[in-house]
Short mmCIF file of the C-alpha atoms (twelve columns), coordinates in Angstrom:
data_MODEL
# 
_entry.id   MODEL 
# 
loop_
_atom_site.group_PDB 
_atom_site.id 
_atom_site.type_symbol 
_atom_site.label_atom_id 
_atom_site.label_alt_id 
_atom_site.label_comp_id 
_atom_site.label_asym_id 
_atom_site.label_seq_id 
_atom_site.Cartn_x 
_atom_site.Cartn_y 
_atom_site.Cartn_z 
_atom_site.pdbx_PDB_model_num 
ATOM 1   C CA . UNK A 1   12.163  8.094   -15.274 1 
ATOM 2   C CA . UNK A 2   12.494  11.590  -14.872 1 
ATOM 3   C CA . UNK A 3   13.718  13.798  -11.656 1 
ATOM 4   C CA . UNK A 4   11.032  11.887  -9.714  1 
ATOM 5   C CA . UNK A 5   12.267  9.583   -7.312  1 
ATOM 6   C CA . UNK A 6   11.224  6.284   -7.346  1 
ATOM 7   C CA . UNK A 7   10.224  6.080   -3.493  1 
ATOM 8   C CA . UNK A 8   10.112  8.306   0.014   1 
ATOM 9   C CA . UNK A 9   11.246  7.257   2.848   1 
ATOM 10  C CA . UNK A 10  11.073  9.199   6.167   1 
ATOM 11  C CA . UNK A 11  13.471  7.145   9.090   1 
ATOM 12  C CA . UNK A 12  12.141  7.556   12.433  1 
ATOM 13  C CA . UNK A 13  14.526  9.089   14.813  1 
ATOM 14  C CA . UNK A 14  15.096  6.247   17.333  1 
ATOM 15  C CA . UNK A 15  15.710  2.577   16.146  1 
ATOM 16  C CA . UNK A 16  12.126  1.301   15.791  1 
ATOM 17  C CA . UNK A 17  10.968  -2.073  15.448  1 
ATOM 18  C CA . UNK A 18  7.971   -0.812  13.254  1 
ATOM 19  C CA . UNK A 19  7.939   0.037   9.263   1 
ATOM 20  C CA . UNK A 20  5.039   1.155   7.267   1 
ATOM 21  C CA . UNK A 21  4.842   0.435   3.669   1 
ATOM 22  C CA . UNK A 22  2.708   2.659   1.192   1 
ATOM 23  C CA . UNK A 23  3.062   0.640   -2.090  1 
ATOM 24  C CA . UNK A 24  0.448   2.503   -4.203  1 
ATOM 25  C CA . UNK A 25  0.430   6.023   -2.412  1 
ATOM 26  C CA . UNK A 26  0.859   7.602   -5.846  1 
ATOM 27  C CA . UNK A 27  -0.809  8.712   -9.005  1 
ATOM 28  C CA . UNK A 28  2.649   9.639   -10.888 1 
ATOM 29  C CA . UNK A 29  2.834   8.397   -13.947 1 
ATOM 30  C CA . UNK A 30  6.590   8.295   -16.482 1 
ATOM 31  C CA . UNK A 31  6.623   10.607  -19.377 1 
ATOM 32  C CA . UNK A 32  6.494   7.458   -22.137 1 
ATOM 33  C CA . UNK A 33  3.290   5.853   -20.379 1 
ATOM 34  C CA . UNK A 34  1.636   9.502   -20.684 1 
ATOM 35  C CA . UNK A 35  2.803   9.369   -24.494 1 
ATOM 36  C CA . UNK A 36  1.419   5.665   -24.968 1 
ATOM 37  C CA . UNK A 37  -1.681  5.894   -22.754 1 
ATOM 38  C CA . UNK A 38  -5.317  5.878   -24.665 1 
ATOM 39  C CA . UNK A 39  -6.732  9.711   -24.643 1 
ATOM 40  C CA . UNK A 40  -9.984  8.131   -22.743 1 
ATOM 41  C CA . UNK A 41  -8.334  5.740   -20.094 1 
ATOM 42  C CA . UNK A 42  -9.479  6.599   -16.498 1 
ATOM 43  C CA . UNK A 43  -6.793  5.597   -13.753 1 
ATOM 44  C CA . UNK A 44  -9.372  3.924   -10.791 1 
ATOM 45  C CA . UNK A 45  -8.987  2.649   -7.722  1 
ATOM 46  C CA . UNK A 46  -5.103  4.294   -6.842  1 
ATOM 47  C CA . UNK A 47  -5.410  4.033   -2.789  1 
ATOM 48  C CA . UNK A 48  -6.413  7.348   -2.937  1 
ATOM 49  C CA . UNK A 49  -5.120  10.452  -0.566  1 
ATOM 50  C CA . UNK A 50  -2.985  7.771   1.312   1 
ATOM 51  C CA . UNK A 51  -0.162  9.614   2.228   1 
ATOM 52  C CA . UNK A 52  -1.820  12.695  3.309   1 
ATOM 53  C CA . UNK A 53  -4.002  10.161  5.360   1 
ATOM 54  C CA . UNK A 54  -1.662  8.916   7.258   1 
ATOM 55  C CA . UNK A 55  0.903   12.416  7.199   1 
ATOM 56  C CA . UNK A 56  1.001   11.889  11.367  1 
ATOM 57  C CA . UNK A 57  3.459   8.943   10.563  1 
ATOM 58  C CA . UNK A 58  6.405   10.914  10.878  1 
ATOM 59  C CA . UNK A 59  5.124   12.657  13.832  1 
ATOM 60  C CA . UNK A 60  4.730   9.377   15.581  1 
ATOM 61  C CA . UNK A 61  8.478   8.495   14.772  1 
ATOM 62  C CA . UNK A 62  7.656   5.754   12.732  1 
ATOM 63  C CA . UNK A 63  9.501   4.702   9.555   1 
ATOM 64  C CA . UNK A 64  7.656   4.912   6.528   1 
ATOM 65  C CA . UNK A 65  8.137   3.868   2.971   1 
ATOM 66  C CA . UNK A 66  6.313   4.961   0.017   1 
ATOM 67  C CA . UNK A 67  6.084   4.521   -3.504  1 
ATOM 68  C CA . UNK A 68  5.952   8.107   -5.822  1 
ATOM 69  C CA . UNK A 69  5.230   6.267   -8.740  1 
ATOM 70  C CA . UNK A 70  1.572   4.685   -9.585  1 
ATOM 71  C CA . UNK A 71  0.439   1.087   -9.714  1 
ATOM 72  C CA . UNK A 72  -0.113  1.604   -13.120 1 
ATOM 73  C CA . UNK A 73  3.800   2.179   -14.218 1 
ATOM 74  C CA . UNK A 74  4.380   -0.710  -11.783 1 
ATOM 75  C CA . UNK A 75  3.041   -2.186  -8.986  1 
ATOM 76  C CA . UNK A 76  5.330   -2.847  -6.158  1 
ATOM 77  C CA . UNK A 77  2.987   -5.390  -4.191  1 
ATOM 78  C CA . UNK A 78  3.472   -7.827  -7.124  1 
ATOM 79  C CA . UNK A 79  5.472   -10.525 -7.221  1 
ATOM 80  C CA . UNK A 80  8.483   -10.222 -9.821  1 
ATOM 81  C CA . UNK A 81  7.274   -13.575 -11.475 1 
ATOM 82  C CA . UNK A 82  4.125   -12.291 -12.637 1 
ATOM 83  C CA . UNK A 83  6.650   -9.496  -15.137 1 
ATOM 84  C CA . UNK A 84  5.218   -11.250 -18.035 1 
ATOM 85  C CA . UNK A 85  1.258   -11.888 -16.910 1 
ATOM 86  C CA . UNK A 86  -0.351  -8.619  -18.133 1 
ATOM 87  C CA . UNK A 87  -4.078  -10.057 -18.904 1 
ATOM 88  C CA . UNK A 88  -4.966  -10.453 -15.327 1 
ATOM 89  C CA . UNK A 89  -5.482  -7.518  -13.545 1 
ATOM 90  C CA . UNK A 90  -4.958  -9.057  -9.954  1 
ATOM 91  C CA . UNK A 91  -1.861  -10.825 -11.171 1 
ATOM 92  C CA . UNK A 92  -0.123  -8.351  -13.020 1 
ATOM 93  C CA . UNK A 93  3.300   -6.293  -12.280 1 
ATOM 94  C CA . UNK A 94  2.886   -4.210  -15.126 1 
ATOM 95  C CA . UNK A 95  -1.162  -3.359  -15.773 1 
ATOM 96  C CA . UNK A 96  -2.442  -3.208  -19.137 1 
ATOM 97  C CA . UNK A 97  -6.072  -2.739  -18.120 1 
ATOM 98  C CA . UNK A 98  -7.695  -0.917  -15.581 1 
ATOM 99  C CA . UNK A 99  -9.456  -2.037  -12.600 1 
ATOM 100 C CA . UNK A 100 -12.935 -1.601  -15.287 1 
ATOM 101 C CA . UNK A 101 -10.922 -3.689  -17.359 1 
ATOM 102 C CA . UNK A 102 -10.301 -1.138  -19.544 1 
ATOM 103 C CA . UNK A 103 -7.446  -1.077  -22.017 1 
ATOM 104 C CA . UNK A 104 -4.890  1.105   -21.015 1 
ATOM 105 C CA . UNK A 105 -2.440  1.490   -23.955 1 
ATOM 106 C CA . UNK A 106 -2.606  2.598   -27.683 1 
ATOM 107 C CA . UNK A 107 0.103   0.372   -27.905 1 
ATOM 108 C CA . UNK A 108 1.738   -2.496  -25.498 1 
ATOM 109 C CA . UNK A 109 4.653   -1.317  -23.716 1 
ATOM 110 C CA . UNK A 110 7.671   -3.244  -24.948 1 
ATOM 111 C CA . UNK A 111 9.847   -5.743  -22.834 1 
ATOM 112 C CA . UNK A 112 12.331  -2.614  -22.640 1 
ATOM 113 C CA . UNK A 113 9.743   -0.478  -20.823 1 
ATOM 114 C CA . UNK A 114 8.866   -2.892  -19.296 1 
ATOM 115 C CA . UNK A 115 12.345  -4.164  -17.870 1 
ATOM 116 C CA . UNK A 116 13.376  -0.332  -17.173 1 
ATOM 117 C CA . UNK A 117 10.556  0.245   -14.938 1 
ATOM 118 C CA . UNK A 118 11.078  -2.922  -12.761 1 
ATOM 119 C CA . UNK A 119 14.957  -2.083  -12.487 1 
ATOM 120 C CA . UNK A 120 14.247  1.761   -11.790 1 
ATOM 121 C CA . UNK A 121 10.698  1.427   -9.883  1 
ATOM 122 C CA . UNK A 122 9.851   -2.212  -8.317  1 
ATOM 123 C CA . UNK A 123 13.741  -3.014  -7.715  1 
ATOM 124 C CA . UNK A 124 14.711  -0.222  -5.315  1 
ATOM 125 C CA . UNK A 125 11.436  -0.325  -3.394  1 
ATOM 126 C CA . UNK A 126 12.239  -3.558  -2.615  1 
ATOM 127 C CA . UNK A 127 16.070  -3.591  -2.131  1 
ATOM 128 C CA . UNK A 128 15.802  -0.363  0.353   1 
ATOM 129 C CA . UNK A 129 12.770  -2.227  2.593   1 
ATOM 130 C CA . UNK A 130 14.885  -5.521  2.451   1 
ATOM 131 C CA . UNK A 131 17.804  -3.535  3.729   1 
ATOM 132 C CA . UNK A 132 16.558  -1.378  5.855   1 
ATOM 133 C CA . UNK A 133 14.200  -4.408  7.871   1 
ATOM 134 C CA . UNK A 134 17.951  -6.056  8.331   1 
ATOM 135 C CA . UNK A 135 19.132  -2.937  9.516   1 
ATOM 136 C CA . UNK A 136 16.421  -2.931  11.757  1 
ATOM 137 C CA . UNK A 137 17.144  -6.559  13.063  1 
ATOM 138 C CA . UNK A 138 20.734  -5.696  13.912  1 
ATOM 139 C CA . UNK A 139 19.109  -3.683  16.692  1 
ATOM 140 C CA . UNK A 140 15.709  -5.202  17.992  1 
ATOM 141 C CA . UNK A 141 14.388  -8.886  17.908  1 
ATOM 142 C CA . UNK A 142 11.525  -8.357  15.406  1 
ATOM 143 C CA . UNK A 143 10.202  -6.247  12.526  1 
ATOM 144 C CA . UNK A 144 6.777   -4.958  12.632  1 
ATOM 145 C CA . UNK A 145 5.647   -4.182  9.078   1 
ATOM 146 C CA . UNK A 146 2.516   -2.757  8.267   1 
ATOM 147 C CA . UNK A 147 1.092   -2.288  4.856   1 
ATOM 148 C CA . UNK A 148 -1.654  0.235   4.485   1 
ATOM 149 C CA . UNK A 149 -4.170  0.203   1.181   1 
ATOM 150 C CA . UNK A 150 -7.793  1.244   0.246   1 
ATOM 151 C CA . UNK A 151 -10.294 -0.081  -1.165  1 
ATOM 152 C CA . UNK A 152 -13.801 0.798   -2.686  1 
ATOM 153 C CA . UNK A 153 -16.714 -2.019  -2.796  1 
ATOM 154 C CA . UNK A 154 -15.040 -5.545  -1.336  1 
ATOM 155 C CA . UNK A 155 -17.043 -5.193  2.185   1 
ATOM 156 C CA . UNK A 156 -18.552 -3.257  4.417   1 
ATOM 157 C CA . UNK A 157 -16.087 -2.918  6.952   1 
ATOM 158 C CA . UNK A 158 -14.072 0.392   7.677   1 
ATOM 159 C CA . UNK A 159 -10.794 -1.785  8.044   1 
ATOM 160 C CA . UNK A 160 -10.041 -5.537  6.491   1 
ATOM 161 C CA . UNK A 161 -6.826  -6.991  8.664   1 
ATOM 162 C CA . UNK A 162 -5.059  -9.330  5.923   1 
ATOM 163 C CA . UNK A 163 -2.749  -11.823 7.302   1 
ATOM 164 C CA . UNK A 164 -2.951  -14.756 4.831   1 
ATOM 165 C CA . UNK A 165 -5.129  -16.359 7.851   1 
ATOM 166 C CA . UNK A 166 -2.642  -15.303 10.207  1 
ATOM 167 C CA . UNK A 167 0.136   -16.750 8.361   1 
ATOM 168 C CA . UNK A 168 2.252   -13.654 8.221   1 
ATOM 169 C CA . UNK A 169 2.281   -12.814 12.407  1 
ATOM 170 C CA . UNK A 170 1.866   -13.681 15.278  1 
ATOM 171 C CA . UNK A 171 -1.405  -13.769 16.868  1 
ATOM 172 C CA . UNK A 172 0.030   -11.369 20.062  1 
ATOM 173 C CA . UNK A 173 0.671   -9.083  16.774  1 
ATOM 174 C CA . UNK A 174 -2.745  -9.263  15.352  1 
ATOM 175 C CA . UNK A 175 -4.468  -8.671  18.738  1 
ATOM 176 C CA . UNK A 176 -2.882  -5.459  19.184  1 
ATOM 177 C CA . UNK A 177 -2.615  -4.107  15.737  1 
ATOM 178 C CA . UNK A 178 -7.051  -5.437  15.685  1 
ATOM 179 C CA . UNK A 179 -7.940  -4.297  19.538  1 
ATOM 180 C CA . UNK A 180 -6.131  -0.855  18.517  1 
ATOM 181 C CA . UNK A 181 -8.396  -0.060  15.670  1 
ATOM 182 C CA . UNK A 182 -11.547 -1.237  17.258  1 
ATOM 183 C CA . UNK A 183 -10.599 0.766   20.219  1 
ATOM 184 C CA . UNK A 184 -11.113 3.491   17.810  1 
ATOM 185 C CA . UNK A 185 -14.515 2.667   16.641  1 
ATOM 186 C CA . UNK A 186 -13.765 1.072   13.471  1 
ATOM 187 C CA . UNK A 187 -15.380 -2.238  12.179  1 
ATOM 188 C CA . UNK A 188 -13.161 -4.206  11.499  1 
ATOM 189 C CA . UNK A 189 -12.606 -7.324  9.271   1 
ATOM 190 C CA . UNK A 190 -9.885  -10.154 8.794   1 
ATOM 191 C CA . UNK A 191 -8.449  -11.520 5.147   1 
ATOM 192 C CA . UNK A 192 -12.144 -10.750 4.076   1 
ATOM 193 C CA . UNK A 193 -13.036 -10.677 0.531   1 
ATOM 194 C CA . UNK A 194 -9.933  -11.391 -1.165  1 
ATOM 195 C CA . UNK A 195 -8.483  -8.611  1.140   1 
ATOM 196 C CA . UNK A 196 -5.484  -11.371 2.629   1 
ATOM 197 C CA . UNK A 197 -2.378  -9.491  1.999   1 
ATOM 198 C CA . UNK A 198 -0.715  -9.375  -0.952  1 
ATOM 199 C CA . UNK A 199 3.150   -9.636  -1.865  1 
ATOM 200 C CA . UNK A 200 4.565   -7.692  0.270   1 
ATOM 201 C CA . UNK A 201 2.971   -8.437  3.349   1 
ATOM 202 C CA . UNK A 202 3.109   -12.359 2.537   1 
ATOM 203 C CA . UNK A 203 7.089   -12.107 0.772   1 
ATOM 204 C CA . UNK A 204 8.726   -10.124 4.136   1 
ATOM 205 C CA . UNK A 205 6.485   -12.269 6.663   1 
ATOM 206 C CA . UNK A 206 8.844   -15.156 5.521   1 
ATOM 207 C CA . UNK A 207 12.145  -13.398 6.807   1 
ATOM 208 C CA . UNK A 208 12.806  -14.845 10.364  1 
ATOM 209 C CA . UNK A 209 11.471  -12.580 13.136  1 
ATOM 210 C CA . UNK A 210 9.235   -10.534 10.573  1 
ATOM 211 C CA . UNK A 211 5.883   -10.351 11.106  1 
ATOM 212 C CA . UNK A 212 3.637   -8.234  8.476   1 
ATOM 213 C CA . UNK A 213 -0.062  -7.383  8.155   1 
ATOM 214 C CA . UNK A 214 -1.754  -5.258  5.393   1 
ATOM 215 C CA . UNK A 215 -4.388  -2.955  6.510   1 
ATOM 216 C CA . UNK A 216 -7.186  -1.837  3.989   1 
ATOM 217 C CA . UNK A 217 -9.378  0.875   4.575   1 
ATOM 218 C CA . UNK A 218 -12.661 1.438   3.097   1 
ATOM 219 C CA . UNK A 219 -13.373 4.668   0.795   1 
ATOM 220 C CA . UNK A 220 -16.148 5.251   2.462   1 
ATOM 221 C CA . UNK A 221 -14.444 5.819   5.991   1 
ATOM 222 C CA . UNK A 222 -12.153 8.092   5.215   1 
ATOM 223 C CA . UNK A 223 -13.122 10.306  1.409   1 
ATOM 224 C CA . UNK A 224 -17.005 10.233  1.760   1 
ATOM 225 C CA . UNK A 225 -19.985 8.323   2.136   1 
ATOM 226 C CA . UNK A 226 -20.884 7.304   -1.114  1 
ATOM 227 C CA . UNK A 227 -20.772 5.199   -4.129  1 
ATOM 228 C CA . UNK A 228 -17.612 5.546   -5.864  1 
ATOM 229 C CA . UNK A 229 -17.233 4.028   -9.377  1 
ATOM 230 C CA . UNK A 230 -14.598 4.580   -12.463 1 
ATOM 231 C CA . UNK A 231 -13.187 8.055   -11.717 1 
ATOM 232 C CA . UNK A 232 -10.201 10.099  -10.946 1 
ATOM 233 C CA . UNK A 233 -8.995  11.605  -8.369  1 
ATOM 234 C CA . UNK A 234 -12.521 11.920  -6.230  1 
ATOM 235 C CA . UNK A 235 -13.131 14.809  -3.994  1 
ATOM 236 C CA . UNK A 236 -12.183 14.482  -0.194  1 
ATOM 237 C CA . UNK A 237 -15.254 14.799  2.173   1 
ATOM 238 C CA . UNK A 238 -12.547 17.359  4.602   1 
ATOM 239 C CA . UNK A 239 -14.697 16.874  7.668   1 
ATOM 240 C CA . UNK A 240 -14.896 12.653  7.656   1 
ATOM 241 C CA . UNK A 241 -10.998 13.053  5.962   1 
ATOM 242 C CA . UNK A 242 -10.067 14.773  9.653   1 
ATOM 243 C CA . UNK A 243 -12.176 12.331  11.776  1 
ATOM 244 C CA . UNK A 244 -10.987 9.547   10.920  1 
ATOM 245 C CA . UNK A 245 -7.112  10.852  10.250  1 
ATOM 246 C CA . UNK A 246 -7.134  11.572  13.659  1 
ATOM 247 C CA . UNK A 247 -8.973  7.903   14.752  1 
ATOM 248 C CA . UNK A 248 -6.140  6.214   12.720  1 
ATOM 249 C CA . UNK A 249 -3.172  8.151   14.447  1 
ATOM 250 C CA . UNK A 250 -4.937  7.418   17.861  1 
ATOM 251 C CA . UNK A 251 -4.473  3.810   16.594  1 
ATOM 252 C CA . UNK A 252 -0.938  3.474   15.404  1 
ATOM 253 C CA . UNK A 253 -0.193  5.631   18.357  1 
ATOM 254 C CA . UNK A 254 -1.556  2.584   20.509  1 
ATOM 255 C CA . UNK A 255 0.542   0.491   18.319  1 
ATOM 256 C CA . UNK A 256 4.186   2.174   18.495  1 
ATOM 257 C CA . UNK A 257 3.537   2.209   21.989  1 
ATOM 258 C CA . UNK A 258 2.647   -1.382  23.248  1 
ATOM 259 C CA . UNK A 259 5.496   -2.997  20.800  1 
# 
C-alpha cells in the first residue's frame, strides 16, 4: 500500500470515555487503483475537508481515529459481508462506481486487490477501534463514539443525528450530543433521509456499555452555500469554513464536558 499508513490516530491525554471516528476523511488513493482507474472518473462526494474541520479534536483531548485512505480503495463503514457486492453503491466495501454511478475501473479489481486492501485498510481500522474502545472500558463505564460524515443534497438540515431510531444510545446520550449542537445554532435532524448510521455506528453500538451516533453535516454549512454536483475536491468558502469550525468545537466542547 505504499509508506501511507492505513489510519491516524491521535490518543487524548487523560483516559476519556469519548472516541471520534473519521471513516472517509481521505482522498488517498493506492498506486494500482491510480494505474486501473478510467482517465475520466471523478471521485464525488469524499466527506470533504473533514479532518481539517474538525483539527480542534486534539485540542479538546479527545481521541480520534481516522482513515488516510479513500472510500473508494475501501470503505471502512461497510460491513465485511458486503466484500463481494460491488453493483450497489450503498452496499458496497469495495466501490466500482461512483456516487453518479459512474464506472470507476478500466478493469475490475481482482479478488487479490481486493482481499489485500481489506487485510491492509478495513482490517486495522477496525481491530485498533475494537481494541482501543476495550481499553477504554477497562477504565470508565461507557464508550462514547461519535462518527462524523458529510453530505451534499439528502436534506436541508445543517446536522442529521443517525441513531438507527435511537437504537445505538441512550436517549440521555442523544439529548446532549442534539441540545449541544442546537445550542450552537444548527438545525438539526434525526436518522433523516437515509442518514441512520451506518456500520460503524450500528456494529460498536452492540458492544455492552457502547453507545454510538453518526453525525452528518451538510456541505452547505460548512464549504459554501451552493449547489454542489459531480466534482473534485471543491473550493472551501474560508469565512463559513471558520464559522462554523468554531460552532462545532463549541459543541463537542459541551460534549467532553457534560459526559
Amino acid at each position: 500500500m505504499g509508506k501511507i499508513k492505513s489510519f491516524t490516530f491521535n490518543k487524548s491525554n487523560s483516559l476519556s470515555n469519548l472516541i471520534v471516528s473519521i471513516p472517509h476523511s481521505s482522498h488517498n488513493l493506492t498506486e494500482e487503483m491510480k494505474e486501473n482507474m478510467k482517465p475520466d472518473v471523478i471521485l464525488t462526494n469524499n466527506d470533504w475537508y473533514l479532518k481539517e474541520l474538525y483539527y480542534f479534536l486534539n485540542e479538546l483531548d479527545i481521541s480520534n481515529i481516522c482513515a488516510n485512505y479513500s472510500r473508494y480503495v475501501i470503505d471502512v463503514n461497510r460491513n465485511i459481508e458486503y466484500m463481494h457486492n460491488h453493483e450497489e453503491y450503498t452496499k458496497s466495501l469495495v466501490y466500482f462506481y461512483t456516487t453518479f454511478n459512474k464506472k470507476i475501473y478500466i478493469n475490475k479489481p481482482s479478488e487479490d486487490i481486493i482481499e489485500n486492501r481489506i487485510e491492509k485498510i478495513y482490517k486495522p481500522y477496525h481491530e485498533f477501534l475494537n481494541r482501543e474502545i476495550n481499553n477504554v472500558l477497562k477504565g470508565k463505564n461507557k464508550v462514547y463514539l461519535l462518527d462524523l460524515h458529510s453530505f451534499f443534497e439528502q436534506t436541508e438540515a445543517d446536522i442529521v443525528l443517525g441513531t438507527q431510531y435511537k437504537k445505538t444510545c441512550s436517549e440521555e446520550f442523544f439529548n446532549l450530543v442534539y441540545n449541544a449542537f442546537i445550542d450552537e445554532g444548527f438545525t438539526v435532524k434525526v436518522d433523516e433521509a437515509g442518514l441512520r448510521g451506518g456500520y460503524i455506528t450500528s456494529h460498536y453500538a452492540t458492544i455492552e456499555n457502547v453507545e454510538a451516533i453518526q453525525i452528518e453535516i451538510r456541505y452547505t454549512a460548512y464549504i459554501d452555500d451552493r449547489y454542489f454536483g459531480e466534482e473534485f475536491m471543491p473550493k472551501i468558502n474560508y469565512g463559513l469554513f471558520n464559522e462554523t469550525q468554531e460552532r462545532l468545537k463549541k459543541a463537542f466542547k459541551k460534549i467532553r464536558e457534560q459526559l
